[in-house]
C-alpha positions as CSV (number, residue, x, y, z in Angstrom):
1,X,17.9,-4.6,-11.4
2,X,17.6,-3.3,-8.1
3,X,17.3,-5.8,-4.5
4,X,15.6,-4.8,-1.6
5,X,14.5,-6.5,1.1
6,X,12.4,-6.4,4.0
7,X,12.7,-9.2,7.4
8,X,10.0,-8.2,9.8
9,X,9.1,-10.1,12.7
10,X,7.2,-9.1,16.1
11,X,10.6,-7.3,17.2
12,X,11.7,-5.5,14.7
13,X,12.3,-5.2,11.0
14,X,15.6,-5.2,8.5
15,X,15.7,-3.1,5.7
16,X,18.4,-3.6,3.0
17,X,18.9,-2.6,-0.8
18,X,21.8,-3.1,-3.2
19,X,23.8,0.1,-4.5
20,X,24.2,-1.1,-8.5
21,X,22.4,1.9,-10.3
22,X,22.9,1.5,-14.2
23,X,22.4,4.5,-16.5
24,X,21.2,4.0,-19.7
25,X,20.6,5.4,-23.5
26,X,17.6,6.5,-24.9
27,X,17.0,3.7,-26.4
28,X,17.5,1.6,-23.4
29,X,21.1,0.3,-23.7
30,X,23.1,-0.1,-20.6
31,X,25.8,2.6,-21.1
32,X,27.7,3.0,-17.2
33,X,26.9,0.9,-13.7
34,X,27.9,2.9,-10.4
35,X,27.4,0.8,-7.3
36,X,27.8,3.6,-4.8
37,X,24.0,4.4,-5.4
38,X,21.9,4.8,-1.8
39,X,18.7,3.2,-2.1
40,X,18.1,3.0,1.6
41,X,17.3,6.9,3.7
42,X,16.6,7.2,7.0
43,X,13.7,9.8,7.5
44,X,14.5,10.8,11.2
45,X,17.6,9.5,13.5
46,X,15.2,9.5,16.5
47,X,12.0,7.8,14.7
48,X,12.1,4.4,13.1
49,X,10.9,5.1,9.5
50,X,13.0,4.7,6.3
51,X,12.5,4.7,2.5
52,X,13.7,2.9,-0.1
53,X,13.9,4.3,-3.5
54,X,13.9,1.9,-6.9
55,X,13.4,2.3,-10.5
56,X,14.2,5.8,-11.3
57,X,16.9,7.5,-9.7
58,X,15.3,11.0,-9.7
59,X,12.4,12.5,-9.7
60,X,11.8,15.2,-12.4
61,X,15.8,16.3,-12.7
62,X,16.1,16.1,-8.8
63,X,18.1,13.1,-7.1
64,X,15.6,10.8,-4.9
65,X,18.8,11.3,-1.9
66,X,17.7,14.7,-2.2
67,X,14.3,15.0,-1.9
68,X,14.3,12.7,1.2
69,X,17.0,14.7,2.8
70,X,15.1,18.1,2.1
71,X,11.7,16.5,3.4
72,X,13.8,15.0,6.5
73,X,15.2,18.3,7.2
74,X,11.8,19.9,7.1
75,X,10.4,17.6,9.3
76,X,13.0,18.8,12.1
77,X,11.9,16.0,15.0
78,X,7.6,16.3,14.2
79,X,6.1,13.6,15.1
80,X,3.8,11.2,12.8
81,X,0.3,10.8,13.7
């Protein structure tokens, strides 16, 4: 079961998520828990906008750390909006 959690107030906001990722038969049986997992991915150093991943830990065969690394690299400083 994943944990993350948001604090916002009119200063700023906290993002946090635990690192516990369980992998599991096909049949739904807990077979091995890691928990070095990052849940938590920074889209740009200079822009304040982050995701956090739950659930699944890939999207069609492809790590989520990946995909928001490859679209973070693309992005290479844009702007949003």
């Amino acid at each position: 079961m994943t944990c993350e959690v948001a604090v916002m107030n009119k200063r700023g906001i906290a993002l946090a998520a635990d690192s516990a990722v369980t992998l599991s038969d096909n049949k739904g049986n807990a077979k091995k828990i890691y928990h070095t997992a990052e849940k938590l991915f920074s889209l740009s150093p200079e822009l304040p906008v982050a995701i956090m991943t739950y659930g699944a830990a890939d999207i069609m065969g492809v790590p989520w750390e990946t995909v928001v690394k490859v679209y973070a690299q693309k992005l290479d400083g844009q702007r949003f909006g």
